[in-house]
C-alpha positions as CSV (number, residue, x, y, z in Angstrom):
1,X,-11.0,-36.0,-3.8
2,X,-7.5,-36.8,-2.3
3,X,-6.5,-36.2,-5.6
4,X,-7.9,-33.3,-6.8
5,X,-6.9,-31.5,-3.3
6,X,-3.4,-32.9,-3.5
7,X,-2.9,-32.7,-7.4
8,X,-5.3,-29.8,-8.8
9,X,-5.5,-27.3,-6.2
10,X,-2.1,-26.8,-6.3
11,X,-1.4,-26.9,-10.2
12,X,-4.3,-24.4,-10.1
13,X,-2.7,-22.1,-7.7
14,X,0.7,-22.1,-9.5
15,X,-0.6,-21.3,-12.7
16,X,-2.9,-18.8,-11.3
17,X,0.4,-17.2,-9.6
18,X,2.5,-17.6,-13.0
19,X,-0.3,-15.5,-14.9
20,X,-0.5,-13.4,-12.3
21,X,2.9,-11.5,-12.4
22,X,2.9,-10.5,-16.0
23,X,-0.5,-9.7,-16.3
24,X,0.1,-7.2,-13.3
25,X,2.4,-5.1,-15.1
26,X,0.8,-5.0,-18.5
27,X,-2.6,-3.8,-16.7
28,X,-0.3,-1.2,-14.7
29,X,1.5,0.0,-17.6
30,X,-2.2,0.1,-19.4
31,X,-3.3,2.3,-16.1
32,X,-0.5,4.5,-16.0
33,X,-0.8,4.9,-19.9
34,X,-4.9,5.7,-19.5
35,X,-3.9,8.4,-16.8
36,X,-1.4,10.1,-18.2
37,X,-3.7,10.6,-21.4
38,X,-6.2,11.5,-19.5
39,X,-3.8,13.9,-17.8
40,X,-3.1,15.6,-21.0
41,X,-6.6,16.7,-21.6
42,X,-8.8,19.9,-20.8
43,X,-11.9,20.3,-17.9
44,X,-14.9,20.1,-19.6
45,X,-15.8,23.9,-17.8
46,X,-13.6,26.4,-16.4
47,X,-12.3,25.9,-13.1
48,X,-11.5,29.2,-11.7
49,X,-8.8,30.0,-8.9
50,X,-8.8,32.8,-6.7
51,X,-7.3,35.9,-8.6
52,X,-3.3,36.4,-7.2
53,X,-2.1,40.0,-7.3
54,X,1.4,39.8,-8.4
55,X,2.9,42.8,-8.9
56,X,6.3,42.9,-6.8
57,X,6.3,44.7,-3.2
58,X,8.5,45.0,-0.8
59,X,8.6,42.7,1.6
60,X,9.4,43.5,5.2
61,X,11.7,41.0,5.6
62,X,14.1,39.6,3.7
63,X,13.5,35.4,3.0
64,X,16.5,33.4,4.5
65,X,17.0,29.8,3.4
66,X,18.0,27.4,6.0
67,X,19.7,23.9,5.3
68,X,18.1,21.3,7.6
69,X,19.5,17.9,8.1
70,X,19.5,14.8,10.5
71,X,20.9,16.1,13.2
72,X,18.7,19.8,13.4
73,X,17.1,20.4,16.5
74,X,13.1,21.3,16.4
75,X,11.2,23.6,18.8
76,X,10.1,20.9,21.2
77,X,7.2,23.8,22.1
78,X,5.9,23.4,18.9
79,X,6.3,19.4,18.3
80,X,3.0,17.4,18.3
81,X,5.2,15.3,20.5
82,X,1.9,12.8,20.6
83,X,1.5,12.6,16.7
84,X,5.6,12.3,16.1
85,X,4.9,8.8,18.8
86,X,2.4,8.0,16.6
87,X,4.0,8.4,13.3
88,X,7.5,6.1,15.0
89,X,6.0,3.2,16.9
90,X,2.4,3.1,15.3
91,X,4.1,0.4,12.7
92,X,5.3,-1.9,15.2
93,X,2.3,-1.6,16.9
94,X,0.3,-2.7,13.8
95,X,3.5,-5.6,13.8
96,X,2.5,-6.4,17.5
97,X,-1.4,-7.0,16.4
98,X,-0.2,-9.0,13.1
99,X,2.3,-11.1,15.0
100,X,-0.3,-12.2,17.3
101,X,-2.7,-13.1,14.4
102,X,0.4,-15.0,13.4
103,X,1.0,-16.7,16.3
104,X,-2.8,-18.0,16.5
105,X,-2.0,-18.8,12.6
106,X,0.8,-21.1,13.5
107,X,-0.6,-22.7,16.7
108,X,-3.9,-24.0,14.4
109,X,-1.7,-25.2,11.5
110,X,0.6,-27.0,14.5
111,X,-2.1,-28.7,16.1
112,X,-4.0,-29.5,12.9
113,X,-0.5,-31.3,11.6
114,X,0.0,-33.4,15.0
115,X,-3.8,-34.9,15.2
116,X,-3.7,-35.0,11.0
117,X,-0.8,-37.6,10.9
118,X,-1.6,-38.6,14.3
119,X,1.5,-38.2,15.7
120,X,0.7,-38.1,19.8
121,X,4.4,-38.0,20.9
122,X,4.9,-34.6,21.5
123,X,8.1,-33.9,22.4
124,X,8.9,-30.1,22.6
125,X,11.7,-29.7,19.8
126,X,9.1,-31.2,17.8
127,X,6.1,-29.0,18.2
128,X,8.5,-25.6,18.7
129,X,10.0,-26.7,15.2
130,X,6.5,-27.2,14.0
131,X,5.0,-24.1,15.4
132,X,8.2,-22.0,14.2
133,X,7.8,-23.1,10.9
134,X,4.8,-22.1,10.7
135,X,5.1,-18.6,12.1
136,X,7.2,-17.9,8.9
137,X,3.9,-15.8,7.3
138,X,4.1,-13.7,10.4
139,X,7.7,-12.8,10.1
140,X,6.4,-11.6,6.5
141,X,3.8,-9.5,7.1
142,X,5.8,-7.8,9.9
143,X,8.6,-7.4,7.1
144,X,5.7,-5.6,4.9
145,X,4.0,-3.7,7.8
146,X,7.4,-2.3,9.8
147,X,10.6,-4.0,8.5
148,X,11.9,-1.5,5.7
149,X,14.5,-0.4,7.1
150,X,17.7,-2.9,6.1
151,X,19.2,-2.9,9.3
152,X,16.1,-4.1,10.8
153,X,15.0,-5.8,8.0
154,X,18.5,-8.3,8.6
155,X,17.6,-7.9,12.5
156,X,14.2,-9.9,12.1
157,X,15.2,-12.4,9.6
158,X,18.5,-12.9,11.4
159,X,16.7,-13.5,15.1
160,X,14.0,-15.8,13.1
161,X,16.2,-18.0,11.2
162,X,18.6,-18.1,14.7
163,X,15.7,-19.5,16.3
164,X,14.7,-22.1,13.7
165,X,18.7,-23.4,13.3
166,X,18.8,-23.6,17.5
167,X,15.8,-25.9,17.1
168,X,17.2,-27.8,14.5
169,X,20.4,-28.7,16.2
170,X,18.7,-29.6,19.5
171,X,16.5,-32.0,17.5
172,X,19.9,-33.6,15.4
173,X,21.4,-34.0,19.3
174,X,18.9,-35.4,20.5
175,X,18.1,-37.9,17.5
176,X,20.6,-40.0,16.2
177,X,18.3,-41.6,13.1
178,X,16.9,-38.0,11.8
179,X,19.2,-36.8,9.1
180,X,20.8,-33.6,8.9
181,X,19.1,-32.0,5.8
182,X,15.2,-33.5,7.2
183,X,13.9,-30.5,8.8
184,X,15.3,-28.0,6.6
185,X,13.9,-29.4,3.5
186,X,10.7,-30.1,5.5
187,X,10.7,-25.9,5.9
188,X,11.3,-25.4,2.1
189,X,8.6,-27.6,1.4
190,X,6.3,-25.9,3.8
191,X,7.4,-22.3,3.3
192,X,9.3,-22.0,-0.3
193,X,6.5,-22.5,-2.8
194,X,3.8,-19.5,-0.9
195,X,7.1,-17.3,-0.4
196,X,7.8,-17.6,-3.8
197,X,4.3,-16.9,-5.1
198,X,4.0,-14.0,-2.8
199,X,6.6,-12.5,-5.0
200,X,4.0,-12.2,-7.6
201,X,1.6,-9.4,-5.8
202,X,3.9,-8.1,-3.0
203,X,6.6,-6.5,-5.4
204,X,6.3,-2.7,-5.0
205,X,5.7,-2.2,-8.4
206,X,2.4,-4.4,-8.7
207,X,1.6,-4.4,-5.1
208,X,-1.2,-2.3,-5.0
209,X,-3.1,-4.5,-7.7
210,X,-1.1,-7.8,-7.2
211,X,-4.1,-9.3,-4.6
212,X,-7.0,-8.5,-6.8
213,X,-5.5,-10.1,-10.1
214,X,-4.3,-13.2,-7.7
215,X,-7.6,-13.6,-6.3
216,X,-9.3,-13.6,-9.9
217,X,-6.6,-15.9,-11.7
218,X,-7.6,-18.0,-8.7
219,X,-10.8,-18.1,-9.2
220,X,-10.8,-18.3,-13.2
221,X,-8.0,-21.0,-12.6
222,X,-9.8,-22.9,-10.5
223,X,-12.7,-22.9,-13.2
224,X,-10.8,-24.0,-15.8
225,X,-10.6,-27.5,-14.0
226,X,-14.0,-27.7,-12.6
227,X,-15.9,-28.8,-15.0
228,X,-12.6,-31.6,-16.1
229,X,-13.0,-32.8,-12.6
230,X,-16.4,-33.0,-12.2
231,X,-16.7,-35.3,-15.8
232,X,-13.9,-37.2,-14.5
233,X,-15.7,-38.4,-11.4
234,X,-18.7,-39.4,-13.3
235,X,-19.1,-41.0,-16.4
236,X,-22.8,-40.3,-17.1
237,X,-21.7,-36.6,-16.7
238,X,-18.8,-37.2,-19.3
239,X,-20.7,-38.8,-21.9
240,X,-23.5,-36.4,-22.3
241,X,-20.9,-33.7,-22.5
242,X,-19.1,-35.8,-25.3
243,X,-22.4,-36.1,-26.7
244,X,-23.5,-32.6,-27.0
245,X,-19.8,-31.5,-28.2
246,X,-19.4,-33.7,-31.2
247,X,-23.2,-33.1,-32.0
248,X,-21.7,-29.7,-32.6
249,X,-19.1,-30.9,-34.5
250,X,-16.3,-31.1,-32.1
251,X,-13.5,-33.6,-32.0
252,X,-12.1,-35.0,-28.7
253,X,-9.7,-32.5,-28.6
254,X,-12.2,-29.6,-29.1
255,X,-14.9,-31.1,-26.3
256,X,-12.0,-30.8,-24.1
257,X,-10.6,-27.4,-24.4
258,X,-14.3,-26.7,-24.9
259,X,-15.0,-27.9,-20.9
260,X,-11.9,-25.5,-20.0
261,X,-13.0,-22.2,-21.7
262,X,-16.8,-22.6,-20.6
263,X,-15.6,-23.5,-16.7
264,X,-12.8,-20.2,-17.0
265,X,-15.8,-18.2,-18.7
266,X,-18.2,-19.4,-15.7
267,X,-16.1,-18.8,-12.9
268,X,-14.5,-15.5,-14.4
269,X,-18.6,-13.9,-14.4
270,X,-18.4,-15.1,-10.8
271,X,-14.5,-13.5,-10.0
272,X,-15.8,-10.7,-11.3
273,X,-18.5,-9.6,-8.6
274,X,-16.1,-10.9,-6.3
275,X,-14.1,-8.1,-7.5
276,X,-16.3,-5.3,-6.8
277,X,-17.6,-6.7,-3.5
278,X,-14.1,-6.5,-2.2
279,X,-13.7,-2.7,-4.0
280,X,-17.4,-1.4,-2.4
281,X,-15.8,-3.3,1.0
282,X,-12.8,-1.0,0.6
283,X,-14.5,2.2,-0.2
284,X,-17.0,1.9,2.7
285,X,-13.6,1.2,4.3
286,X,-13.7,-2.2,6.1
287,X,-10.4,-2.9,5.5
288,X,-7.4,-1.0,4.1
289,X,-4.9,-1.7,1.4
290,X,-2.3,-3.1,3.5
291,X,-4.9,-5.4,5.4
292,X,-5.9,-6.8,2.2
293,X,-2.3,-7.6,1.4
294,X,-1.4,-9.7,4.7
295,X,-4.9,-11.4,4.8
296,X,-3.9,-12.6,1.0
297,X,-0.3,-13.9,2.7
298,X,-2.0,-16.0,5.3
299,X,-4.9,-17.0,3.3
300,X,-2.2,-18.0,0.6
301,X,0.3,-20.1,3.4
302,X,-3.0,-21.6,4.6
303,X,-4.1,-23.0,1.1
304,X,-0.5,-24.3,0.3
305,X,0.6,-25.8,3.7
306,X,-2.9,-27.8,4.5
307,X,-2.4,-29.5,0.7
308,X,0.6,-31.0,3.3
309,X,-2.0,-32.4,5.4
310,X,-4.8,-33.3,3.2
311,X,-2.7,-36.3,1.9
312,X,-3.9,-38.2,5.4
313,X,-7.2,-37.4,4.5
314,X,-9.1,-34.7,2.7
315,X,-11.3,-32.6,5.2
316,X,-7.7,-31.6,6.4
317,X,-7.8,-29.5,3.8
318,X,-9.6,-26.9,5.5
319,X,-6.8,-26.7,8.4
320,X,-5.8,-23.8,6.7
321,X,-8.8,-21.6,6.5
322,X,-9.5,-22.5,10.5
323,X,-6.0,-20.9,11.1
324,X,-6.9,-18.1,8.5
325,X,-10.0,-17.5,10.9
326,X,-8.6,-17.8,13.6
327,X,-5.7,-15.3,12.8
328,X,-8.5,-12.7,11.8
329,X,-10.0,-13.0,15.0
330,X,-7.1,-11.9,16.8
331,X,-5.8,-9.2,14.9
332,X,-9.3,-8.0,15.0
333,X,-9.5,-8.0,18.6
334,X,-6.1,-6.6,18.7
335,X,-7.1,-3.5,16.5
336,X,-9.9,-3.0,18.6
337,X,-8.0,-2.9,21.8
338,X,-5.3,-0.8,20.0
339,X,-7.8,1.5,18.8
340,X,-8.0,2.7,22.9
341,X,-4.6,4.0,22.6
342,X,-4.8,6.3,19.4
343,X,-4.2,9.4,20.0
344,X,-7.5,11.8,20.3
345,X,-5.6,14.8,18.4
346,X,-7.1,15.6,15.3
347,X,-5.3,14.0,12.1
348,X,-2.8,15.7,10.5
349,X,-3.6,16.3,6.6
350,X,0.1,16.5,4.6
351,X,0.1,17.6,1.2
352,X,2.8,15.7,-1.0
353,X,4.1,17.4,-4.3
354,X,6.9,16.4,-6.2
355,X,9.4,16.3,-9.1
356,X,7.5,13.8,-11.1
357,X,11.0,12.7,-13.1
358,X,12.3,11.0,-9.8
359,X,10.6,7.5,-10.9
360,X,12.0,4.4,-8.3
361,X,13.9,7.4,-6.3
362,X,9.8,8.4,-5.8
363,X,8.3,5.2,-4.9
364,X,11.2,4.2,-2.7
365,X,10.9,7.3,-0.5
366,X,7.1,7.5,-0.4
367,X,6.6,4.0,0.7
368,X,8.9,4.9,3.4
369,X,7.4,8.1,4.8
370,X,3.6,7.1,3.9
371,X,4.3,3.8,6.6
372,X,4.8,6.3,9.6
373,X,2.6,9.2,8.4
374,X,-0.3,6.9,7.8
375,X,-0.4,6.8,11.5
376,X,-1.2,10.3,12.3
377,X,-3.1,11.6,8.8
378,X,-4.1,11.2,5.4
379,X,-1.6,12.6,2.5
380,X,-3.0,14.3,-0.3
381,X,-0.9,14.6,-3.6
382,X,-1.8,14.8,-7.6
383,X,-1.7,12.1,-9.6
384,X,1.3,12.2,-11.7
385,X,3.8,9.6,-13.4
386,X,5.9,9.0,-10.9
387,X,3.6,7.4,-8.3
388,X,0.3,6.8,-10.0
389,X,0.6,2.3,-9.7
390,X,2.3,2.8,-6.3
391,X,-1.0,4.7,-5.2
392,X,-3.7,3.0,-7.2
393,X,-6.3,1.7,-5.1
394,X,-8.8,-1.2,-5.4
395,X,-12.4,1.0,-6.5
396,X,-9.6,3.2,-8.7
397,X,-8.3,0.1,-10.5
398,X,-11.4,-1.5,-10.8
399,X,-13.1,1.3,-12.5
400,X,-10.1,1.5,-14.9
401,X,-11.0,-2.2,-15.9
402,X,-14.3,-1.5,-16.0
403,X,-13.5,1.8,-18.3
404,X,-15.0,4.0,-15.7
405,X,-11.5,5.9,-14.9
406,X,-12.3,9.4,-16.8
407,X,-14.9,9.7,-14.3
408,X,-12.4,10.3,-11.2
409,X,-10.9,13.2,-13.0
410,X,-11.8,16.7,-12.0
411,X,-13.1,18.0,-15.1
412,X,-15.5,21.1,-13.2
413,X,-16.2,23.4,-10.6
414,X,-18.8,20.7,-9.2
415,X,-16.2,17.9,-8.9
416,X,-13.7,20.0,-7.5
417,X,-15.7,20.9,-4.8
418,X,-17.2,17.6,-4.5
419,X,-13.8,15.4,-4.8
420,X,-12.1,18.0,-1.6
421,X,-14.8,18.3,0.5
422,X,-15.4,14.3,0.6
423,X,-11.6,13.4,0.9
424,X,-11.2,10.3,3.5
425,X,-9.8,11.5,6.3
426,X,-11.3,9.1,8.6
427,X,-9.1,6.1,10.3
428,X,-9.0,2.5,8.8
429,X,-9.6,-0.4,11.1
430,X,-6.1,-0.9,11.2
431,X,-5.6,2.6,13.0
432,X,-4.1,3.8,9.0
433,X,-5.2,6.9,7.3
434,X,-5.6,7.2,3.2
435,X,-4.0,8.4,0.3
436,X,-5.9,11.1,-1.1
437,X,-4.9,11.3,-5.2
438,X,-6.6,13.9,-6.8
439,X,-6.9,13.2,-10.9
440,X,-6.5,16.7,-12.6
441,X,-6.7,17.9,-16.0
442,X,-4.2,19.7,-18.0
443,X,-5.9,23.1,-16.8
444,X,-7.5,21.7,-13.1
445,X,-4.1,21.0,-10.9
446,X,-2.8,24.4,-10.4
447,X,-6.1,25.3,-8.6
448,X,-6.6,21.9,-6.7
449,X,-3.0,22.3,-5.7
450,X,-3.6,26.0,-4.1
451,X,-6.3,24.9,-2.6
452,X,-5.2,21.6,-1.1
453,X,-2.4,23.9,-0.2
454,X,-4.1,26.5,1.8
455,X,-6.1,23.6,3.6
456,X,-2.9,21.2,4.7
457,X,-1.2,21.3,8.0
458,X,1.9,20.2,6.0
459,X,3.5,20.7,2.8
460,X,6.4,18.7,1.9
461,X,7.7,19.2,-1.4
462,X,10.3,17.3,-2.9
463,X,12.7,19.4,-5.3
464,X,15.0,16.1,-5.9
465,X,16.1,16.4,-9.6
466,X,14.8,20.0,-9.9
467,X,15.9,22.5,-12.8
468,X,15.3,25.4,-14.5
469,X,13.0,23.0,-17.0
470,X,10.5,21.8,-13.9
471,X,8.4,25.1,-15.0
472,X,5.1,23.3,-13.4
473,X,7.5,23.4,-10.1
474,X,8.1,26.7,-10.2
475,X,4.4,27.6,-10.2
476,X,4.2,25.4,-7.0
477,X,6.8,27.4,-5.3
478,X,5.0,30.9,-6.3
479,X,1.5,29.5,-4.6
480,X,3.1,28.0,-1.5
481,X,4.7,31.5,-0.7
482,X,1.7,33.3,-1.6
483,X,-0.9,30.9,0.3
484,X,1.0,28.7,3.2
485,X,2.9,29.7,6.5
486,X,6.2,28.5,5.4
487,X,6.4,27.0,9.0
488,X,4.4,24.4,7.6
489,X,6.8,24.1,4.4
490,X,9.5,21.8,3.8
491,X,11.6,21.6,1.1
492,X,13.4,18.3,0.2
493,X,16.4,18.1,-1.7
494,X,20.0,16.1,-2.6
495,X,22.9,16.6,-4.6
496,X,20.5,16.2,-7.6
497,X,18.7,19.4,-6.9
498,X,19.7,22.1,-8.6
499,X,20.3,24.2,-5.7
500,X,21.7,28.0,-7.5
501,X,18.4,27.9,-9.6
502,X,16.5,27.0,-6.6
503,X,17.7,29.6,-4.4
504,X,17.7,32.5,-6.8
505,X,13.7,31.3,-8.5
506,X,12.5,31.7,-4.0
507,X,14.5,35.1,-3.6
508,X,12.7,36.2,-6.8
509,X,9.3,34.8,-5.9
510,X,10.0,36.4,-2.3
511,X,9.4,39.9,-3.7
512,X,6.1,39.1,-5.9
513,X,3.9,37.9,-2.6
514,X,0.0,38.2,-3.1
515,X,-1.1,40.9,-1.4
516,X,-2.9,38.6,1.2
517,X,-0.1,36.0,1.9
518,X,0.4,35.1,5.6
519,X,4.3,35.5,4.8
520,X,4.0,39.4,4.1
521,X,4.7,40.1,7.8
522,X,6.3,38.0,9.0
523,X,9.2,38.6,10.7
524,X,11.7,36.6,10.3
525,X,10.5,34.4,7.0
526,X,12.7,31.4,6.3
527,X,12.3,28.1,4.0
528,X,13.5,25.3,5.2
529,X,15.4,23.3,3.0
530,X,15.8,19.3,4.2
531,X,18.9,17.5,2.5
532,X,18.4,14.0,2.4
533,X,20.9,11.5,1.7
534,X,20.0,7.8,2.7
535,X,16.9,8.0,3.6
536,X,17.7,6.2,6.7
537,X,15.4,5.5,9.5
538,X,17.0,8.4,11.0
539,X,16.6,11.3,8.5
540,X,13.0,9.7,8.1
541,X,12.4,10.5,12.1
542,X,14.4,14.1,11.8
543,X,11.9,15.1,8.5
544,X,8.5,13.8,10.8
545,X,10.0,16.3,13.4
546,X,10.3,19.1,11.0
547,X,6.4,18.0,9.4
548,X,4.8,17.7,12.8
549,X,6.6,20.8,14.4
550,X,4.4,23.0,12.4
551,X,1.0,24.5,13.5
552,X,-1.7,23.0,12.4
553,X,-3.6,25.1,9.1
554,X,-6.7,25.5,11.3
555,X,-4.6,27.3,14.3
556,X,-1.9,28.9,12.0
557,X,-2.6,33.2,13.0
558,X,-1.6,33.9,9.7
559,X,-3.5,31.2,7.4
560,X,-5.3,33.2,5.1
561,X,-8.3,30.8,3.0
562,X,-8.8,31.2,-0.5
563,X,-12.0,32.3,-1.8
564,X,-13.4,28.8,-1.8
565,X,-15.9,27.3,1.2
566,X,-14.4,26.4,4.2
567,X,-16.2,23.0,3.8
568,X,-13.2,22.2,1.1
569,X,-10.8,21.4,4.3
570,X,-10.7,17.8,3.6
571,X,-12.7,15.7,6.5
């Protein structure tokens, strides 16, 4: 048993990890390749939009265009000052709830160490260097949940590894016989091999997918030694499986890699419902995508740091899924007292739509912004090539793999409605709102995109990269004048952005409104154009000023519907 929990289990988990990374990004570039076909082709019906009238009038204003930037000031009367609190600290309040799962994490896998080896001197360097160690998986998550930002990124890292050193040196002082490089290398043994493994499902590319395919490669891995293990504890087991494989012809060779495909096909039938339990457990929303992720990170410190521990005797082994309990009962209690202080406003719904050529430039600044706005709403946004793996989500991927994925696209009139009128707009148990990607056909996204339009109490559009060849951008820009207040438009843009083309396509839009379009009197019409640079922490906070300063679609005096039921607001 001491060996199998010493030797096996973490041979199993390394190989499950080595499979894991590659296999990640060939069923991603699979996805992305499945989508974008799928992208390509007609609705099975007609999906009608409401008829536009565009022959030019005259306005009765003339459209300005105003340059926004870091340092613009917002209406403060108009500022959902209690959303834009929200939308800053709500991601180091989710750090505050994770750190103390952490520190619950760290105080189990202490104590279990100390009684393990039975070590009952407990002098304080000791145990702080112990319990520090061990808090490493908390300074990760908080990295994950809040820490994106370099500055503070180096502020957390630096203040952790400060700490640890400090304990260190008080330990060398005070101990003449421990050597210098003892602790450290006890913390890389402890904390190196799960960090590195993390790297193969918390890499932005492959994060969204990266804890399913771990969790199965576990499984399958773990399978493909079971029944080796089981044979090789018991001879009368081992001989009647020799038996039966060279009655079949098989050589000693071919009985063995025989035990290892039928123990991976055994355990890969049982990964599999595992699969969909945790996909159904998603949709029905028990847990969000980034509470999957950190629960993988202390699941996976607790499996590699109790193989420490289980070399004094094997029930030990389970010192790590006592901390993983006890680290979900705190952070589950610390949601639920959290929850108290959310905000009672209703959530804001922001509708995302994009140059889809931007590629890393997209991911990069999504990831950003959807880590505060996830705090006070959902975003909506169609699927496109930039951001489809970044997005995915479990029940999506899983129905890809399970060749379901042509039945998320809006192919009708029926699914349209029935895909905007159920959109999630209902909190996670970690106080986030969802991503709401709509899947549209060649000839379905101009009309989900009016309508999502029209139904949004934000539009943020990023025009990064854009040119006279982004024709499907161009559309965009025709609808939001026609349908949206443009106080609840903002325009994104850099040095990349093609700003002559840009300026002249709105002024020339300007004088072909619809008929109905809440702009036509409006009296002093602007678009606001945001230049960003860095996407620093403060041009991220200056854009959530401009995004929540704007009335809400269901107050807006000028938000004219389309034709379509008012039950296609999402929920």
């Amino acid at each position: 048993m001491k060996t199998t929990l010493t030797g096996v289990l973490p041979f199993v988990v390394l190989i499950a990890a080595a499979l894991a990374l590659p296999l990640c990004f060939l069923l991603l570039r699979w996805y992305r390749g499945a989508v974008l076909e799928a992208m390509r082709g007609t609705a099975t019906q007609s999906v009608s939009a409401p008829a536009i009238d565009l022959r030019p009038r005259t306005p009765s204003s003339e459209l300005s265009i105003h340059t926004v930037t870091a340092t613009t000031e917002v209406d403060s009367t108009s500022l959902d000052r209690a959303a834009y609190r929200s939308a800053i600290i709500g991601l180091w309040q989710a750090a505050c709830v994770y750190s103390g799962g952490a520190v619950a994490y760290a105080a189990i896998m202490t104590a279990g160490w100390l009684i393990a080896t039975g070590d009952t001197v407990l002098v304080w360097p000791k145990v702080l260097f112990l319990f520090v160690s061990y808090l490493w998986s908390g300074v990760v998550a908080v990295l994950l949940v809040a820490g994106y930002d370099r500055i503070r990124r180096l502020q957390l890292l630096g203040a952790y590894f400060f700490t640890l050193s400090t304990l260190v040196a008080v330990a060398l002082a005070r101990n003449a016989h421990l050597a210098f490089t003892q602790l450290p290398l006890y913390w890389l043994i402890e904390n190196g091999p799960p960090s590195l493994l993390l790297m193969t499902f918390l890499l932005r590319p492959i994060r969204a997918v990266g804890p399913l395919v771990l969790t199965f490669l576990i499984v399958v891995a773990v399978g493909s030694q079971s029944l080796l293990s089981i044979a090789g504890a018991d001879d009368t087991i081992l001989r009647a499986i020799a038996t039966f494989g060279f009655g079949l012809g098989f050589g000693a060779s071919g009985v063995f890699i025989g035990m290892i495909v039928v123990g991976v096909a055994l355990f890969a039938l049982l990964g599999w419902p595992l699969l969909r339990w945790l996909g159904s457990r998603y949709e029905r929303k028990r847990f969000s995508d980034q509470s999957i992720a950190i629960d993988a990170i202390f699941l996976l410190f607790g499996i590699v740091q109790s193989i420490g521990v289980a070399f004094e005797s094997p029930p030990w082994i389970l010192t790590g899924l006592l901390a993983f309990v006890a680290y979900k009962c705190v952070t589950g209690l610390g949601w639920r007292l959290l929850s108290y202080t959310w905000t009672a406003t209703n959530p804001r719904t922001l509708l995302l739509l994009r140059v889809f050529v931007l590629g890393k430039r997209s991911e990069m600044f999504f990831d950003k912004l959807r880590k505060h706005w996830q705090r006070v709403g959902s975003i909506a946004m169609i699927a496109g090539p930039d951001l489809v793996t970044t997005t995915v989500e479990p029940h999506e991927f899983l129905a890809f793999v399970s060749g379901g994925l042509s039945r998320r696209f809006i192919g009708n009139e029926a699914e349209l409605e029935r895909r905007i009128a159920g959109a999630d707009g209902e909190r996670d148990p970690d106080g986030r709102y969802r991503v709401n990607e709509f899947f549209c056909r060649a000839d379905t996204w101009q009309v989900v995109m009016q309508t999502l339009a029209e139904s949004s109490d934000a539009v943020l559009m990023d025009l990064r990269s854009f040119s006279p060849g982004n024709q499907g951008c161009v559309y965009e820009l025709g609808r939001l004048l026609d349908g949206v207040d443009l106080t609840r438009v903002v325009f994104l843009v850099d040095e990349t952005t093609d700003r002559p083309f840009l300026e002249t396509t709105l002024r020339s839009l300007w004088h072909k409104l619809d008929g109905s379009s809440p702009n036509q009197t409006t009296a002093l019409p602007h678009v606001k154009l945001f230049a960003l640079r860095r996407q620093s922490e403060v041009e991220l906070s200056a854009l959530l000023r401009q995004l929540l300063g704007a009335r809400p679609a269901a107050t807006a005096p000028h938000n004219v519907r389309s034709q379509r039921p008012s039950k296609f607001r999402p929920r």
